[in-house]
Every structure is written in C-alpha cells, then in structure tokens.
VOPAGU-2260 file (C-alpha; in pm, 1 decimal, decimal comma):
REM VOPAGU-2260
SITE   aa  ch    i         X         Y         Z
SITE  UNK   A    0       0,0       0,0       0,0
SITE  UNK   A    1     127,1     344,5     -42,6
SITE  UNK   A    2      61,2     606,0     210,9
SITE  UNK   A    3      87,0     988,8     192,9
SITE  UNK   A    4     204,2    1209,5     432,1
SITE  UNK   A    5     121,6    1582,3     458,9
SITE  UNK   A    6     268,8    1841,0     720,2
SITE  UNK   A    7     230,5    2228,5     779,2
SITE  UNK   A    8     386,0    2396,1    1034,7
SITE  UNK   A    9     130,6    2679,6    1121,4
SITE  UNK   A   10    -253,5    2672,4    1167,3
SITE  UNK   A   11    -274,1    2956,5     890,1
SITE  UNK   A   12    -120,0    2734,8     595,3
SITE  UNK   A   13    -349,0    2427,8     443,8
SITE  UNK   A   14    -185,6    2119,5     348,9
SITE  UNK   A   15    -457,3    2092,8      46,5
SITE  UNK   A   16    -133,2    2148,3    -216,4
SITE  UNK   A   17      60,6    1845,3     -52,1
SITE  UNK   A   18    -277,5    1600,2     -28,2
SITE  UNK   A   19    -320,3    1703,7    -376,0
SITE  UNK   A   20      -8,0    1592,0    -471,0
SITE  UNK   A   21      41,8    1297,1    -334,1
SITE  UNK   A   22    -309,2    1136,9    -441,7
SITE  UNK   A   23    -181,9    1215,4    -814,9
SITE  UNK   A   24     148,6    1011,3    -649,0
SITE  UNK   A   25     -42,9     722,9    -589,1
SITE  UNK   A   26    -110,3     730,1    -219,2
SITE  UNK   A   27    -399,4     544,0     -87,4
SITE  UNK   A   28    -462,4     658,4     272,8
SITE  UNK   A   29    -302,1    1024,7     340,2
SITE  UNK   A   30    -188,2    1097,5     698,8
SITE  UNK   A   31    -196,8    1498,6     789,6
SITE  UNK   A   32    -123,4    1718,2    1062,2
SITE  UNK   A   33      14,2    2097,5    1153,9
SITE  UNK   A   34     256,2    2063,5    1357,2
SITE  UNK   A   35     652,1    2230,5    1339,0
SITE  UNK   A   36     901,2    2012,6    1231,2
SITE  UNK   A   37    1113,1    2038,4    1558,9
SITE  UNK   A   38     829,3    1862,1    1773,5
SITE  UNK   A   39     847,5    1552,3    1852,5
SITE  UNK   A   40     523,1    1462,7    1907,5
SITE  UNK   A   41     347,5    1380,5    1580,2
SITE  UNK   A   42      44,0    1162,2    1626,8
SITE  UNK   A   43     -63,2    1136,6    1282,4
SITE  UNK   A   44     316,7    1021,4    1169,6
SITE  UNK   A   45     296,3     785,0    1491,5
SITE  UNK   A   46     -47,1     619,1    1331,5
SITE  UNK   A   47      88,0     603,4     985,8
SITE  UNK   A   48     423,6     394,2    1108,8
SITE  UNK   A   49     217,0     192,3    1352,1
SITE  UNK   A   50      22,4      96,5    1039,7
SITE  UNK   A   51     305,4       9,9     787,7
SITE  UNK   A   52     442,5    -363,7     624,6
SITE  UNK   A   53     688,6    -553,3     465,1
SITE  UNK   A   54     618,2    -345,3     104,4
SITE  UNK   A   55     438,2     -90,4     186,5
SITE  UNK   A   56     550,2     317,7      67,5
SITE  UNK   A   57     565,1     607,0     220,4
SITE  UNK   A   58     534,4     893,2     -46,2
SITE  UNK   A   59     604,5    1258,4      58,0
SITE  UNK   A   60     624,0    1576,6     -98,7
SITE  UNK   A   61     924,4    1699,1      29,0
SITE  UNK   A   62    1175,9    1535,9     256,3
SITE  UNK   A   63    1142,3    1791,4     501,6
SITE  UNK   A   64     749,0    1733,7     563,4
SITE  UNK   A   65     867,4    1364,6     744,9
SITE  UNK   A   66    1231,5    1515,1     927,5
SITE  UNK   A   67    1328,9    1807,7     984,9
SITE  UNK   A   68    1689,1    1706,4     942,2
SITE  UNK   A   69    1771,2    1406,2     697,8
C-alpha cells in the first residue's frame, strides 16, 4: 500500500497542495497534521508507522514534511 504524508507547520497554511499531490502520487490513505518540524510529538506520523508492512511506501512531498533534518 502506499501512504501519503502531509505536514504544515502553522494553523494559517493548508496542506490541500501536498494532499493534492500525493493522491496524483499514488497514495492510498493520506496521513496529515500541523505541527513544526522540531516537535516531537506527531500523532498522525505515529499512526501512519504503527500501520506500515513488509512493502508498503511512504510517499512525501518533500523530505522535510517527514524530518526536519535528513
């Protein structure tokens, strides 16, 4: 399966661009949140890693919408 993952960092930008892209990617279940990069705590990131498999894809926009720092 191939899963999206969307991130902002504030509650005044929309991660509409990012979900946009990454169902024209392919991704079957999209996992989004606002949060910064530099927390730690990321509940929607937690329930889409709790949820992967042997196979399955993670497609992002942008590296820096997963890590802050690769």
């Amino acid at each position: 399966m191939h899963f999206g993952y969307a991130r902002v960092s504030t509650d005044d930008q929309s991660v509409d661009a990012q979900t946009d892209a990454l169902t024209a990617a392919g991704a079957e279940r999209i996992f989004a949140e606002r949060s910064s990069g530099s927390v730690r705590n990321r509940p929607e990131l937690d329930r889409l890693l709790d949820q992967l498999r042997a196979g399955d894809v993670i497609v992002v926009t942008k590296y820096d919408r997963l890590a802050r720092s690769l």
